[in-house]
Structures are given as C-alpha cells and as structure tokens.
C-alpha angles and dihedrals in degrees: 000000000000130000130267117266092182107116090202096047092042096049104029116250113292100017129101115230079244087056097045118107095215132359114247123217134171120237129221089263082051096247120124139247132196126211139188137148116287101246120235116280085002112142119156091090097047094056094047091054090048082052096057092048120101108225088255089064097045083043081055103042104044093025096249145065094281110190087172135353117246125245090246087051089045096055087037092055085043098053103096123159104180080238125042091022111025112187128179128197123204125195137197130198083349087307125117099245098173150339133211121191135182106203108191121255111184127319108333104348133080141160128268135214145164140184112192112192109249103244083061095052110126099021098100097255096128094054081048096048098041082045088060099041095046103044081060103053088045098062078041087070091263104151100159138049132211130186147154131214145179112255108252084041083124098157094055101034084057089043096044090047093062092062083059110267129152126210138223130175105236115166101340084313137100116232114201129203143161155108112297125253126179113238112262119260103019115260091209137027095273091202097064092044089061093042095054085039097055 
C-alpha cells in the first residue's frame, strides 16, 4: 500500500502539514498510523510500547533478556532533544505502536534504533518509523548510522541494511555502519515530518 499524497487527507481540511499534530500515514494491511516527535521527559508512551513487547522482542531490541526497564533507562529513553536524541512515536487506534530514535555519536554520525509493539509486527511500521526519523537527522547533518543487533534479528538487520548499513559479526553481536540513505520511495510525507520537526 502506498501512502497518501493527498495534502488534505494528509493534514486534515483546513490544517497546514505545520499545523498538523501528527503526521498520518497508511500501512501495507491499510490501517493508519499516526506519527509525531516524542516530546522531551515524556514516558507514558515509552513504557506502553515496552508493554506490548515479548520478551524476544525486548531481548532483540536492548540486547538482553529485559523483564522491566530501569528508572535511569527510563529518563535516558525520555531525553530527547529534536537534535542530539530524535525520537518518533507512532499510534495506532490511540495506542503507542512503535518508536524509532538517532542519538548522536560524534559529528555527523549517530546511532539508530527502533522497538515496534508485537501485534504490529509485519505491517510496515518500523520502515515508516525509522523514514521519519531518519528524514529528520539527516537534515540534522546526520550523515551515518550505527547499530547493533542480535544475530537472527533478521527483520531489522534487512530493514537497517536499506538505509544503508553494513554488518559485521563482532562478540556474538552484529555491529551495523554505513552512509545513510533514506529509504526509496519514501514511507511518509517528508515534508510534513520536517515541518512538525522544525
């Protein structure tokens, strides 16, 4: 399913994509999502995606077995700035479904990860999440990603490698690089993204 190109459907009538208070897009079942930045010390959402994550998927997302996350790693996750740590949320149904983030790591490069709650597994939220995301650092003057991933992490890895990482099997981990690309074609109306992000 491609995205809508519609401004007014996009928008809302009557609303500007600067106006807007997310930016909608359809996913490949047809169901919407809506996305917008995480919004500094916010966690609420953060701890309902972590909810709705098995423990496989926490274990693949932080690396180990995870049964909570800690109030340090809490405040840590909720400290974005919309330039040195980007986060995006995505809901569904008035639900957080997902988040994708890029926390600097030095000039011009920075690392990239993303959770997508289990019931939405399949339905494209994570390429929409990691497009926003990334649209933003890179006109943030992000011009490399890093990530690291479980091995059989096959989803992400895939995912990961067409914005243009490379991986490379370091201590039972894989360790991911590269020059960014922007996913092609695009997974959410970039203009609005940068509009909501500015």
């Amino acid at each position: 399913m491609t995205l809508l190109h519609d401004e007014a459907r996009w928008t809302g009538a009557g609303r500007s994509a600067a106006d807007a208070d997310h930016v909608p897009v359809v996913l490949r079942d047809g169901g919407t999502a809506l996305l917008r930045p995480l919004r500094p010390g916010e966690t609420e959402p953060l701890l309902d995606v972590f909810d709705q994550l098995s423990p496989a998927s926490r274990a693949s997302r932080y690396l180990v077995g995870m049964p909570r996350l800690s109030r340090v790693m809490v405040d840590a996750l909720a400290a974005v700035d919309g330039c040195r740590h980007l986060a995006w949320l995505a809901t569904v149904e008035d639900r957080a479904a997902g988040i994708a983030r890029v926390v600097r790591t030095g000039e011009g490069s920075a690392e990239v990860a993303f959770e997508v709650a289990d019931r939405h597994h399949g339905r494209g939220l994570g390429s929409v999440l990691l497009d926003a995301v990334t649209t933003v650092a890179a006109a943030r003057g992000v011009r490399r990603l890093e990530a690291t991933a479980l091995p059989g992490n096959d989803a992400s890895v895939h995912l990961l490698r067409r914005l243009g990482l490379g991986w490379v099997a370091t201590g039972g981990l894989l360790e991911g690089s590269g020059t960014l690309r922007l996913l092609d074609p695009a997974r959410v109306d970039r203009g609005a993204v940068l509009a909501m992000a500015s």
